[in-house]
C-alpha positions as CSV (number, residue, x, y, z in Angstrom):
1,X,119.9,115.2,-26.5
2,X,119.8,117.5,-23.5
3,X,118.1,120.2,-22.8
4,X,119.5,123.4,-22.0
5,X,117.8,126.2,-19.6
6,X,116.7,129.5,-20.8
7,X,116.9,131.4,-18.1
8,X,116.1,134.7,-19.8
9,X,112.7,133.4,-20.9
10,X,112.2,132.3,-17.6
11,X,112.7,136.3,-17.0
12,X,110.3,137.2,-19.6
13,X,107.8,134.5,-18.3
14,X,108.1,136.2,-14.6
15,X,108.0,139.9,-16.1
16,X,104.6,139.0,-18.1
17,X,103.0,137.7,-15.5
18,X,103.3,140.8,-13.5
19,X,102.5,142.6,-16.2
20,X,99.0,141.1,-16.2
21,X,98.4,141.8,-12.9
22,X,98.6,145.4,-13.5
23,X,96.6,144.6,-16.5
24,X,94.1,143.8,-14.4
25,X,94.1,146.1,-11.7
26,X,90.8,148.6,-12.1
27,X,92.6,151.5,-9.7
28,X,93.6,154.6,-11.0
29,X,97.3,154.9,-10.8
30,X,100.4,155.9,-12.9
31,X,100.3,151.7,-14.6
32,X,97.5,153.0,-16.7
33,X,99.4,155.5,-18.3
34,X,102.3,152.6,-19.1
35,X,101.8,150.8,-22.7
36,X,103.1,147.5,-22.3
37,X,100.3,148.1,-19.3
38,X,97.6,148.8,-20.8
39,X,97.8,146.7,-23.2
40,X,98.8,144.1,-21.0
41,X,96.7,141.3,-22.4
42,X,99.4,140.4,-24.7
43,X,101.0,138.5,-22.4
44,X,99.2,136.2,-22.3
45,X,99.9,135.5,-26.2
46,X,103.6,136.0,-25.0
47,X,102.8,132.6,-22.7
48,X,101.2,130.9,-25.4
49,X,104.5,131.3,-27.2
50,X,107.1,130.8,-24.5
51,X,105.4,127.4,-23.8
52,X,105.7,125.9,-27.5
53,X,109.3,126.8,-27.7
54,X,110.6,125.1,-24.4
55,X,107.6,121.8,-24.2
56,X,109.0,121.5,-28.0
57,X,112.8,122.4,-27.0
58,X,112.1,119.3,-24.2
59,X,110.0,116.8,-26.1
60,X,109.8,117.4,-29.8
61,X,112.2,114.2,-30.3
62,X,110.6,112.5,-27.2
63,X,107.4,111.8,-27.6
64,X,107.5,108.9,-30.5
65,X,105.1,106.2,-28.6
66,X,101.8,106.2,-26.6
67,X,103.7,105.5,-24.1
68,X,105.6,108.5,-24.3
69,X,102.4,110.3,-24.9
70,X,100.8,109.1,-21.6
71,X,104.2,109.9,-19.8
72,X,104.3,113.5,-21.2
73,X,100.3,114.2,-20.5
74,X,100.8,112.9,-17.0
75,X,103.6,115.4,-16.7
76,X,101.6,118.4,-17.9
77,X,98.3,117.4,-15.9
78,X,100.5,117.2,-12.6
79,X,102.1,120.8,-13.6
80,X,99.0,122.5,-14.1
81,X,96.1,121.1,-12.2
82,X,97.0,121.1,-8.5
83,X,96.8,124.6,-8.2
84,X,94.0,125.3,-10.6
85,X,92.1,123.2,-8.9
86,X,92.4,124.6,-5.5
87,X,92.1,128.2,-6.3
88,X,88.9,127.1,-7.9
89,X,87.9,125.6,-4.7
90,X,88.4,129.3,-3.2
91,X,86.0,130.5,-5.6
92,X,83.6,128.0,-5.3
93,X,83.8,128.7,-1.5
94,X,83.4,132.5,-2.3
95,X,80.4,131.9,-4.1
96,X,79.1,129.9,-0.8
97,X,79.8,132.6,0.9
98,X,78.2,135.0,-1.3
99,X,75.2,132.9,-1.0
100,X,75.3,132.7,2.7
101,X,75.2,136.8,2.6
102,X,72.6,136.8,0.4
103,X,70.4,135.1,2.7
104,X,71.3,137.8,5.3
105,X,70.3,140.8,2.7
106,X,73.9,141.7,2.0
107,X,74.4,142.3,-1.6
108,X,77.7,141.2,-3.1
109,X,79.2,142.3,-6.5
110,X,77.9,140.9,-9.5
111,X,74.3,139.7,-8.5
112,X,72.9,136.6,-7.3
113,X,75.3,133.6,-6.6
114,X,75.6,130.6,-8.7
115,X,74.2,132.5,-11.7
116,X,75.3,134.3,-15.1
117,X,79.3,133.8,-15.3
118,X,79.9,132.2,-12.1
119,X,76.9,129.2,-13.0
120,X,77.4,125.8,-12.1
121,X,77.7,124.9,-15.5
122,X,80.6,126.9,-16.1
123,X,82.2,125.4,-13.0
124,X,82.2,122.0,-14.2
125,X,83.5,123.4,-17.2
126,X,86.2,125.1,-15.8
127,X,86.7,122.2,-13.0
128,X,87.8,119.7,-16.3
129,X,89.7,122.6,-17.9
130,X,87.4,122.5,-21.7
131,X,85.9,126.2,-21.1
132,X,87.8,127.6,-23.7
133,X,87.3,124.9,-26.4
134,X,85.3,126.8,-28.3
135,X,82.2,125.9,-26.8
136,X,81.0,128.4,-24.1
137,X,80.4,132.4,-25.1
138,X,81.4,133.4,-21.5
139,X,84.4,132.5,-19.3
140,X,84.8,133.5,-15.4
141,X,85.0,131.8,-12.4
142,X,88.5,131.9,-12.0
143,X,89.2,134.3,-14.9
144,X,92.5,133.7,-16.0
145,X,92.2,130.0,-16.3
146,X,90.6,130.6,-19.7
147,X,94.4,130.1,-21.2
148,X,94.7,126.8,-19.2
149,X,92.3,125.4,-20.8
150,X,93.7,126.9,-24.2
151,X,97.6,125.3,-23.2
152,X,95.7,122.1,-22.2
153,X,93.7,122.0,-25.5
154,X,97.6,122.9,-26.6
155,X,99.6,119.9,-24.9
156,X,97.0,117.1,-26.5
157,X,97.3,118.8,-30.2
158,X,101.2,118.5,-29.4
159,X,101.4,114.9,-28.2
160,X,99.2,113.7,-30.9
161,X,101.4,115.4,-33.7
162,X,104.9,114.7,-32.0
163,X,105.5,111.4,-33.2
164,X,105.1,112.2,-36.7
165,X,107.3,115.0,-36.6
166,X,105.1,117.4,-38.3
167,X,106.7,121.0,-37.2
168,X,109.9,119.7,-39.8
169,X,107.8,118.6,-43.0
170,X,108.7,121.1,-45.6
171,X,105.6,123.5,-46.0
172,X,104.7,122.9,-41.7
173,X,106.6,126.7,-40.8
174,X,104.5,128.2,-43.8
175,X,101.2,126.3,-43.0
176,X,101.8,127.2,-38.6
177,X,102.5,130.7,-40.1
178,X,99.5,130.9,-42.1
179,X,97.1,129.6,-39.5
180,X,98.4,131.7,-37.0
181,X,98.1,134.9,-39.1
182,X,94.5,134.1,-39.6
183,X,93.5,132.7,-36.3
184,X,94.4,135.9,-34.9
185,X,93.0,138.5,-37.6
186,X,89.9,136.8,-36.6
187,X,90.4,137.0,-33.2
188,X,91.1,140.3,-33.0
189,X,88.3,141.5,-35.9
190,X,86.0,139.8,-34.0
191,X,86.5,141.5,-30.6
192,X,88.1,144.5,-32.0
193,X,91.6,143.4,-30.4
194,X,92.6,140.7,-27.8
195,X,91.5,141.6,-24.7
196,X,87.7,140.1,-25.1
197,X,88.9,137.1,-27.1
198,X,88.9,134.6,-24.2
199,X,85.6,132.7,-25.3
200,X,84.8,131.2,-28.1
201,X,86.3,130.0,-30.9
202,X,88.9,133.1,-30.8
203,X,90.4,131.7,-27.7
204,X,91.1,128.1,-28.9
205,X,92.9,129.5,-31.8
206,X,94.8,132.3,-30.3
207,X,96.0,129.8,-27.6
208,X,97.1,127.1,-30.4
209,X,98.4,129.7,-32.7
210,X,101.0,131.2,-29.8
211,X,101.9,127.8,-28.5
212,X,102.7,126.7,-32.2
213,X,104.4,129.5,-33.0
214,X,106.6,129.0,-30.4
215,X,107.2,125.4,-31.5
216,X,108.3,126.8,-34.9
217,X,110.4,129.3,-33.3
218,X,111.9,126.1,-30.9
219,X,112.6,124.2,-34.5
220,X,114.4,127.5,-36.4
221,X,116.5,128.1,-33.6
222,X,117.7,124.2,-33.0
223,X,118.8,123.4,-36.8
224,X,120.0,125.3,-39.9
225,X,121.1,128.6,-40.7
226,X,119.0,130.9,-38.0
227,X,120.7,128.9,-35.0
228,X,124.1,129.2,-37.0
229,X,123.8,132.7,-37.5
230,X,122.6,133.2,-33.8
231,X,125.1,131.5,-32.7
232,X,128.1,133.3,-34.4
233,X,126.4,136.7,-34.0
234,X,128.5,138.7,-31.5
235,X,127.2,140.3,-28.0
236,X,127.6,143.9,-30.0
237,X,125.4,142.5,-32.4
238,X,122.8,140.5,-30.2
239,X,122.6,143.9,-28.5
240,X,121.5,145.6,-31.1
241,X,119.2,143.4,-32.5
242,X,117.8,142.8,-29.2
243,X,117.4,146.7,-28.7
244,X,115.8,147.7,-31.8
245,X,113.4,144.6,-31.3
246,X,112.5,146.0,-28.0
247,X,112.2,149.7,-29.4
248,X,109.7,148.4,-32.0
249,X,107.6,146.4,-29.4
250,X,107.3,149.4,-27.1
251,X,106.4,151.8,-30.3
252,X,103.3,149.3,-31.7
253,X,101.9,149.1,-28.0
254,X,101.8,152.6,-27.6
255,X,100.5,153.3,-31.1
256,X,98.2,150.1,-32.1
257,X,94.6,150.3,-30.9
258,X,91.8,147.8,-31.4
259,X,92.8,144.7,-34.0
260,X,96.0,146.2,-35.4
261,X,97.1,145.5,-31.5
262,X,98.2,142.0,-33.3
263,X,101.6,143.7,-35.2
264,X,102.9,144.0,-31.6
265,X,103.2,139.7,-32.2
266,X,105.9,139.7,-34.5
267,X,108.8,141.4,-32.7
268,X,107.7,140.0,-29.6
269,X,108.2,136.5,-31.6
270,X,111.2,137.8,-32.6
271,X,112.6,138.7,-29.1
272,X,111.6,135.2,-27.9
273,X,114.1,133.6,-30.9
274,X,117.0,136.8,-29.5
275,X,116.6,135.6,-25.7
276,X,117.1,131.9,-26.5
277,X,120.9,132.3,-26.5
278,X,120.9,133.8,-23.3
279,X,123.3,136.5,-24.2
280,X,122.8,140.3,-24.7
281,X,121.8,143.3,-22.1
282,X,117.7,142.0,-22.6
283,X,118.8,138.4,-21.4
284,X,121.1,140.2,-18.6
285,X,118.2,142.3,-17.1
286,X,116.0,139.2,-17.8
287,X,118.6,137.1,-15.5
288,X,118.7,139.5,-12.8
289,X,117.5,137.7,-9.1
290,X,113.9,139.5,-8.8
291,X,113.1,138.9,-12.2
292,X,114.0,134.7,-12.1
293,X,112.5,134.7,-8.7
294,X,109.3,136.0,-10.3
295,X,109.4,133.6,-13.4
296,X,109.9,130.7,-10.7
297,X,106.2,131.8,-9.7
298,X,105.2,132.9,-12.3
299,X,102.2,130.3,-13.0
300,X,101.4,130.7,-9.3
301,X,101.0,134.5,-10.2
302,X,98.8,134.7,-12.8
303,X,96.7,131.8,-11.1
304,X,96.5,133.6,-7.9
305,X,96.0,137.3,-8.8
306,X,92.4,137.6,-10.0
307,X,90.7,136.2,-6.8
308,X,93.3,138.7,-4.8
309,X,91.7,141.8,-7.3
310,X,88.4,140.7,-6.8
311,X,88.5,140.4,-3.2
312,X,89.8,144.0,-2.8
313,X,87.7,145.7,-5.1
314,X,84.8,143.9,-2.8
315,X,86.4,144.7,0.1
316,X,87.4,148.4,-0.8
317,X,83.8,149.1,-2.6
318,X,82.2,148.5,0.9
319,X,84.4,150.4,2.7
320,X,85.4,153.4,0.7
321,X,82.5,153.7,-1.0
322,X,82.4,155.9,-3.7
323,X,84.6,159.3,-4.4
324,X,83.1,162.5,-2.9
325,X,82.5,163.5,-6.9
326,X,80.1,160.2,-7.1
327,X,83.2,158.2,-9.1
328,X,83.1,154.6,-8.2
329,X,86.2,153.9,-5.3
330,X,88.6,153.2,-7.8
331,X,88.9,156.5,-9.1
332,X,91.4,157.7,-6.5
333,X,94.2,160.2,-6.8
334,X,96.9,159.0,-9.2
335,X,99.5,158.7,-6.4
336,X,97.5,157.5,-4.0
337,X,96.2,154.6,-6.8
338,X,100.1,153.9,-6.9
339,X,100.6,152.6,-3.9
340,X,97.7,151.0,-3.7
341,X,98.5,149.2,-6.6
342,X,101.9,148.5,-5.9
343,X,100.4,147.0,-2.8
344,X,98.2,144.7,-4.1
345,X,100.9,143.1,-6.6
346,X,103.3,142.5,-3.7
347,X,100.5,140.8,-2.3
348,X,99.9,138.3,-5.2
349,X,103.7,137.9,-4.9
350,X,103.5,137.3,-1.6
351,X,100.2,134.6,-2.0
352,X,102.2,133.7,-5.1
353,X,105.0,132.6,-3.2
354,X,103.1,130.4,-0.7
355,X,100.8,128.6,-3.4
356,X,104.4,128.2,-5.3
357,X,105.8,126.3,-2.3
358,X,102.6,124.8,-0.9
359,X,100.6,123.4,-3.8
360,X,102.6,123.8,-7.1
361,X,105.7,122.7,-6.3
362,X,104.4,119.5,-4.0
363,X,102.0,118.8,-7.4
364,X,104.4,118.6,-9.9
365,X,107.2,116.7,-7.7
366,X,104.3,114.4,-6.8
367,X,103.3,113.7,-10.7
368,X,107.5,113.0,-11.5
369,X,107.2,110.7,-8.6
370,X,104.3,108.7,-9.8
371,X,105.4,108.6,-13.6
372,X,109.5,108.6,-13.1
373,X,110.6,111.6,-13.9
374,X,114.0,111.8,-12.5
375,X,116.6,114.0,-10.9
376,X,115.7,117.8,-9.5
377,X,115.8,120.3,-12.2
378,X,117.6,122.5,-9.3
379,X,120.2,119.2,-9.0
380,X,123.4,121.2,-11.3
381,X,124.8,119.7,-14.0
382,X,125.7,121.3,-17.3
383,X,124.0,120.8,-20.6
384,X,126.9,120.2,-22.8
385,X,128.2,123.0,-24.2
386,X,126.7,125.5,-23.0
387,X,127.3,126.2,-19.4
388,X,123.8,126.0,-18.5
389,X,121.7,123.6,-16.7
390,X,121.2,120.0,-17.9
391,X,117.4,118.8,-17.3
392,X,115.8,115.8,-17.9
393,X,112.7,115.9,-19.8
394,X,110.0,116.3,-17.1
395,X,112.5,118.6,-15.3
396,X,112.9,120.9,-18.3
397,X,109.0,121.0,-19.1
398,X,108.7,122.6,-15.7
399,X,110.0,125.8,-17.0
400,X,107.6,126.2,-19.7
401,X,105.2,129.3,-19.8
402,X,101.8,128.1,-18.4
403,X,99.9,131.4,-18.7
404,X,99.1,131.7,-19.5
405,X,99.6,131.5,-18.5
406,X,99.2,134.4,-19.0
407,X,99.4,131.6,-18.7
């Protein structure tokens, strides 16, 4: 069996991750004001969920020996690690750095180096990718990478169940659906919504809730009456469903504070299952050029941005200093804050780009390479059927959402 391309969750994927890096922006500007900004963190769940449905939609019937296990891991490890591991090198050499000021009398950001979220502990941690197993009550360093270690916690859970085909036992969508609903009440109860609930056990769960989620969503869409019905549904209709989907995402984030943030899942679940087909005005504006080139760099994006933010607002607190009213530098005039944010982002794009080409891309070809993993996933070819791309397994799992990353 094949596996097709979904271009318009590659879209999604490359939208999200610039959503987070607004998210994450401290500056005063127009963004703020934006819902699906503000309550950016969201995306990252959005990640989570993207990456269950297209590592299942590539390896659900693949992975039925060890051997197959070891290939797929391999895969995976090769995807993600390369450039996680050098932007953590760039902190680490920040912290040097920091430490080399320190000695000078120059006081950097968040206190002394090596110490409180940025301790050596945590960098080891961080360096093997467990940080967010549950075990530690803090997460920094390279911020973001918190959902790494979630998708990597993710991809072992995966290969272990594969083989036994658990996702199509009869009670699995009601047993994912029940775990999920409760992993993320408690997430969000617990740190009153999901932008704290990167530590802990919150962020183990949330992380294997969304990827799971998107596995069931990969499994209703691929057999039975949801893929039939998809499938005969006309563009009037996909339209429609996709708009008022959409409409309802955009009304929860603007309304939904706190814990009840968590509604905003289910249509945004639901828009994953509508973009699958690739058909509709959301999957056209999804397939436009700037929106696939951004999904193509999209993991380099969200790995990227956090070290770019924290370097201005270093850079920028020292020389701008505060606001003539005694606001901290960030507090700038809204306009003004616009272009400075607009600035920054096409800066992570720019980096983005670069770390794509340089690091990511060399990584994962490298890891194919070493474990045979076939043709170029940019080689044409048409998955039968459906005038879209054919892939080859390790090819195909190359599109998948690593946020989380929000990815």
């Amino acid at each position: 069996m094949e596996s097709a391309r979904y271009r318009a969750l590659d879209g999604l994927r490359g939208l999200a991750a610039l959503l987070v890096v607004f998210y994450h922006m401290v500056i005063s500007s127009i963004f703020k004001y934006v819902p699906f900004v503000y309550n950016g963190d969201i995306a990252v769940d959005v990640f989570f969920i993207l990456s269950g449905f297209v590592i299942s939609s590539a390896y659900a019937d693949r992975i039925d020996d060890s051997h197959a296990m070891r290939r797929f891991l391999a895969l995976r490890f090769f995807r993600i690690y390369p450039l996680h591991f050098c932007v953590l090198m760039v902190f680490l050499a920040q912290e040097f750095l920091k430490l080399y000021f320190w000695h000078k009398g120059v006081r950097l950001n968040n206190g002394p180096p090596f110490t409180g979220d940025q301790s050596p502990g945590l960098f080891v941690a961080t360096l093997f990718l467990v940080q967010a197993w549950g075990v530690f009550d803090k997460n920094f360093w390279n911020g973001p990478s918190w959902s790494i270690s979630c998708e990597v916690f993710a991809y072992l859970a995966f290969a272990l169940t594969a083989p036994l085909r658990l996702l199509r036992r009869r009670f699995a969508p009601l047993g994912i659906l029940l775990f999920a609903t409760c992993s993320y009440i408690y997430a969000a109860t617990l740190h009153d919504g999901l932008a704290q609930a990167f530590y802990g056990p919150a962020a183990i769960l949330r992380g294997l809730s969304g990827f799971f989620l998107g596995a069931l969503c990969y499994e209703a869409v691929s057999s039975g009456r949801l893929k039939e019905l998809l499938s005969a549904a006309s563009d009037r209709a996909l339209n429609l469903w996709q708009g008022g989907t959409v409409l309802v995402i955009l009304l929860l984030l603007t309304v939904c504070q706190g814990a009840t943030i968590i509604a905003a899942l289910v249509p945004l679940t639901v828009l994953v299952l509508l973009l699958h087909t690739d058909r509709g005005f959301a999957c056209d504006f999804l397939n436009t050029r700037p929106l696939q080139a951004l999904g193509r760099i999209s993991y380099s994006i969200y790995m990227v941005h956090f070290f770019i933010l924290v370097s201005a607002d270093t850079v920028l607190k020292r020389i701008v200093g505060e606001q003539p009213d005694g606001a901290p530098w960030s507090q700038m005039p809204l306009l003004q804050g616009t272009l400075l944010s607009l600035a920054l982002a096409l800066v992570v794009v720019v980096v983005a780009s670069l770390t794509w080409r340089f690091i990511e891309e060399p990584g994962r070809a490298f890891g194919r390479r070493l474990v045979g993993g076939g043709p170029d996933p940019r080689a044409g070819g048409t998955a039968a059927g459906t005038g879209m791309p054919a892939l080859d397994t390790a090819s195909k799992a190359s599109l998948e959402a690593v946020p989380g990353g929000t990815d």
